[in-house]
N, CA, C and O atoms as a GROMACS GRO file, in nm:
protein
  192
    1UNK      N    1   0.717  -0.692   0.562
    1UNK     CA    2   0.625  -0.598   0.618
    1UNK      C    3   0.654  -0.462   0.557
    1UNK      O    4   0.770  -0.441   0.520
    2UNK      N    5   0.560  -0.367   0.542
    2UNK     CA    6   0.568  -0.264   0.460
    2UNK      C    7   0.486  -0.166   0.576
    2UNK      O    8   0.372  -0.183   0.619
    3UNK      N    9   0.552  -0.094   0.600
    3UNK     CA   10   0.518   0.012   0.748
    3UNK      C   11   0.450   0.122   0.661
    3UNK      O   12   0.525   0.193   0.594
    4UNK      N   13   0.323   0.142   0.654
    4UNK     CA   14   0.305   0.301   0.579
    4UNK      C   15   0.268   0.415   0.714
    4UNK      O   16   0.212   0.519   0.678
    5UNK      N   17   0.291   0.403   0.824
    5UNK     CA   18   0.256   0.508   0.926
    5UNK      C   19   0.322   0.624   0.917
    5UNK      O   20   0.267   0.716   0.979
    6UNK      N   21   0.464   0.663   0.837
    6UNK     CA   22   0.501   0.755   0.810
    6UNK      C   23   0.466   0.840   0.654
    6UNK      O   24   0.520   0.936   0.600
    7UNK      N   25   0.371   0.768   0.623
    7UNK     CA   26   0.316   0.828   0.474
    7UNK      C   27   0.203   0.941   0.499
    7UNK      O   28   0.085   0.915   0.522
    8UNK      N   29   0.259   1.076   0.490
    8UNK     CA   30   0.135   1.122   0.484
    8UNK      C   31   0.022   1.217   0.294
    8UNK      O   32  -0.059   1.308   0.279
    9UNK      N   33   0.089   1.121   0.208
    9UNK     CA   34   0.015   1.153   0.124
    9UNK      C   35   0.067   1.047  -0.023
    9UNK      O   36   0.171   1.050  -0.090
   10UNK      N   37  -0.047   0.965  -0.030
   10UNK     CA   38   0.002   0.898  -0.122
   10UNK      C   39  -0.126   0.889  -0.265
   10UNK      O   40  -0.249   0.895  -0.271
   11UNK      N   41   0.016   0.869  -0.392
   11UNK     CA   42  -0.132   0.893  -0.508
   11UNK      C   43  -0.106   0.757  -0.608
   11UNK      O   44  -0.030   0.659  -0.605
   12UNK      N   45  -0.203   0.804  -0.690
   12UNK     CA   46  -0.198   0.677  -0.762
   12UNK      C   47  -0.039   0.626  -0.814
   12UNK      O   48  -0.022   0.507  -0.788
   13UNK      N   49   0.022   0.660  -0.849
   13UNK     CA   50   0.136   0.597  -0.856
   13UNK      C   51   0.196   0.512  -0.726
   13UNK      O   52   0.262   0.409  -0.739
   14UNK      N   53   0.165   0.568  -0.613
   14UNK     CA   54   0.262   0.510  -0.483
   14UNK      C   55   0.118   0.354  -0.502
   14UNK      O   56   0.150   0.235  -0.501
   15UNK      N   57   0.008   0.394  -0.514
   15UNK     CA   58  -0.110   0.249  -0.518
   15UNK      C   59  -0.055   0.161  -0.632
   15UNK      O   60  -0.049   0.038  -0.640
   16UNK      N   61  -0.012   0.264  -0.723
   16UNK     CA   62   0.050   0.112  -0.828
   16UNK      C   63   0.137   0.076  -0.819
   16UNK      O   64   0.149  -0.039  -0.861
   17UNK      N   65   0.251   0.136  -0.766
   17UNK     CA   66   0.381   0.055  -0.744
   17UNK      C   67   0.348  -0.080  -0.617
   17UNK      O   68   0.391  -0.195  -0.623
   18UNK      N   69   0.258  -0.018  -0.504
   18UNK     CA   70   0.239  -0.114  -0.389
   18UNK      C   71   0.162  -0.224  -0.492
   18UNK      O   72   0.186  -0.340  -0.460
   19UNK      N   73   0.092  -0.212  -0.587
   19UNK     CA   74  -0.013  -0.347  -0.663
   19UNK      C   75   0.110  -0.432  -0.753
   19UNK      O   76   0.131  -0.554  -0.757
   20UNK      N   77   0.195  -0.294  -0.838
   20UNK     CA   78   0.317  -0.414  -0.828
   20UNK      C   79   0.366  -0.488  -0.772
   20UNK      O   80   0.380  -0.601  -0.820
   21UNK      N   81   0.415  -0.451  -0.633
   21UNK     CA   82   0.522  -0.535  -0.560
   21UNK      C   83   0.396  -0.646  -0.527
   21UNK      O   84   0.454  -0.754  -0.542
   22UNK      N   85   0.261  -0.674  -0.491
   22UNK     CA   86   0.215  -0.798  -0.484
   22UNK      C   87   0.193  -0.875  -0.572
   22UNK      O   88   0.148  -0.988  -0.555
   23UNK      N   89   0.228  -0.813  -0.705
   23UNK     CA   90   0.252  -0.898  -0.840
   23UNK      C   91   0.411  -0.966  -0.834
   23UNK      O   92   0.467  -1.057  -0.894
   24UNK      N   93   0.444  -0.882  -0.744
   24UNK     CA   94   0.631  -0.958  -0.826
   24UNK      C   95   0.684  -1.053  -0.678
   24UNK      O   96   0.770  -1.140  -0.692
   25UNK      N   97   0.640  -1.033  -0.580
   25UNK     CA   98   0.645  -1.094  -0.472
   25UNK      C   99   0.602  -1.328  -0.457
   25UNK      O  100   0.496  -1.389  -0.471
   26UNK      N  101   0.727  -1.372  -0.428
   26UNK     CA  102   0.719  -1.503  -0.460
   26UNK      C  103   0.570  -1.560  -0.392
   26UNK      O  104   0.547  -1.496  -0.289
   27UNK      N  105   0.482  -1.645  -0.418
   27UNK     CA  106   0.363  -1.713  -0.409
   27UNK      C  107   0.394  -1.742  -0.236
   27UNK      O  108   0.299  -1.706  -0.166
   28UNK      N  109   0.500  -1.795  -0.169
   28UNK     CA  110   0.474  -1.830  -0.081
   28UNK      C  111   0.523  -1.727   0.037
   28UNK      O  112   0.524  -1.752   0.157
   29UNK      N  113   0.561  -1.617  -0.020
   29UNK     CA  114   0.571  -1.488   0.078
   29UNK      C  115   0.450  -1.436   0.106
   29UNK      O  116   0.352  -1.434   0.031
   30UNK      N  117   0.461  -1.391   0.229
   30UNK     CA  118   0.321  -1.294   0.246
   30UNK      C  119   0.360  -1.159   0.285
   30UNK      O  120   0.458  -1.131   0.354
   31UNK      N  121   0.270  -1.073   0.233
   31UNK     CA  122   0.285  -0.920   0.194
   31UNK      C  123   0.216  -0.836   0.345
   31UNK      O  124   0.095  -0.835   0.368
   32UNK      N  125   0.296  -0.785   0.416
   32UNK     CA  126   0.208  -0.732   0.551
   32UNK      C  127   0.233  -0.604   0.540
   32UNK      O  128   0.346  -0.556   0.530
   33UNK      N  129   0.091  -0.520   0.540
   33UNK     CA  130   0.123  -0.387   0.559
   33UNK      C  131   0.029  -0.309   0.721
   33UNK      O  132  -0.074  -0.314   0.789
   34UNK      N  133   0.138  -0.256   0.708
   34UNK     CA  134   0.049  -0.177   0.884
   34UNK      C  135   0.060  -0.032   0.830
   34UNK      O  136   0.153   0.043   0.798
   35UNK      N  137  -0.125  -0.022   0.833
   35UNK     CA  138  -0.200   0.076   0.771
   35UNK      C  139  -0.148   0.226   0.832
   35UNK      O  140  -0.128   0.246   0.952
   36UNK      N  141  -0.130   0.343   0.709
   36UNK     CA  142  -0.082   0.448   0.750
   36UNK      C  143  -0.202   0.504   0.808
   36UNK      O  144  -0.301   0.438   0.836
   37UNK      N  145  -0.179   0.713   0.834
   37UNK     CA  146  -0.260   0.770   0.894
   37UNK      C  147  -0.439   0.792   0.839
   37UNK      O  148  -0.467   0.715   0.746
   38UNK      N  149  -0.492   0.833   0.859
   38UNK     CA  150  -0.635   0.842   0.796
   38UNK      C  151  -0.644   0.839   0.635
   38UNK      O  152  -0.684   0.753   0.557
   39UNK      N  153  -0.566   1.032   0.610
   39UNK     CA  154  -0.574   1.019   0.485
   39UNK      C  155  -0.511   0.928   0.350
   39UNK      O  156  -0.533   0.954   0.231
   40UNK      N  157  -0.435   0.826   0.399
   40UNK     CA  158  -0.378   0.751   0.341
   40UNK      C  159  -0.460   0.637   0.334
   40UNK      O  160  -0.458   0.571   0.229
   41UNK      N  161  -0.540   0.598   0.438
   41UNK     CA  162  -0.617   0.529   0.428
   41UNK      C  163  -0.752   0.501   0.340
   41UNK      O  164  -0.811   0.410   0.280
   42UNK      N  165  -0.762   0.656   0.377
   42UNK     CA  166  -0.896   0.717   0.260
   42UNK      C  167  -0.891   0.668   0.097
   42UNK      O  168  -0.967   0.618   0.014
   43UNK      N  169  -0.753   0.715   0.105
   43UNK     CA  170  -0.703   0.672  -0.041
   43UNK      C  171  -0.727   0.527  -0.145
   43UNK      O  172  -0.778   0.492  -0.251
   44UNK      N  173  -0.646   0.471  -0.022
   44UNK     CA  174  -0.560   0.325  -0.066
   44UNK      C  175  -0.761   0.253  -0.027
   44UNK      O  176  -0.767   0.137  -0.069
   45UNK      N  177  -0.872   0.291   0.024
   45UNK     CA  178  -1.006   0.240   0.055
   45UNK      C  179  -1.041   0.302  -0.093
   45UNK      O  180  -1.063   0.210  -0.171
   46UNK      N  181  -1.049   0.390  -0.135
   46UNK     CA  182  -1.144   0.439  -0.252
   46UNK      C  183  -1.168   0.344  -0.344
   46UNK      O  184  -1.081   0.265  -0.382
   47UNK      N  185  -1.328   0.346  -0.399
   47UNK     CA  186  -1.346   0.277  -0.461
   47UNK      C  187  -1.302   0.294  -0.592
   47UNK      O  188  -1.280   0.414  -0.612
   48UNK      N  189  -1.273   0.207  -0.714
   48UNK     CA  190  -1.150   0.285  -0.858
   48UNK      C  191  -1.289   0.338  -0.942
   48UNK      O  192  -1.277   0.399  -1.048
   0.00000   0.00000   0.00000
């Protein structure tokens, strides 16, 4: 589980490292994240 509720500003680098770790993460793990505050949300929603 990956807690982002204490993130309050994240940029493209913090989005590519998180797209890494579901690249390097074994097939039968599952990846849980509990969504940070708005503007983080805004973010990690934008369309590329």
């Amino acid at each position: 589980m990956l807690d982002l509720r204490a993130l309050s500003f994240i940029d493209s680098s913090g989005i590519r490292a998180l797209l890494r770790l579901t690249t390097q993460i074994r097939h039968d793990v599952r990846l849980r994240l509990v969504p940070g505050p708005p503007r983080v949300q805004r973010v990690s929603n934008s369309p590329a």
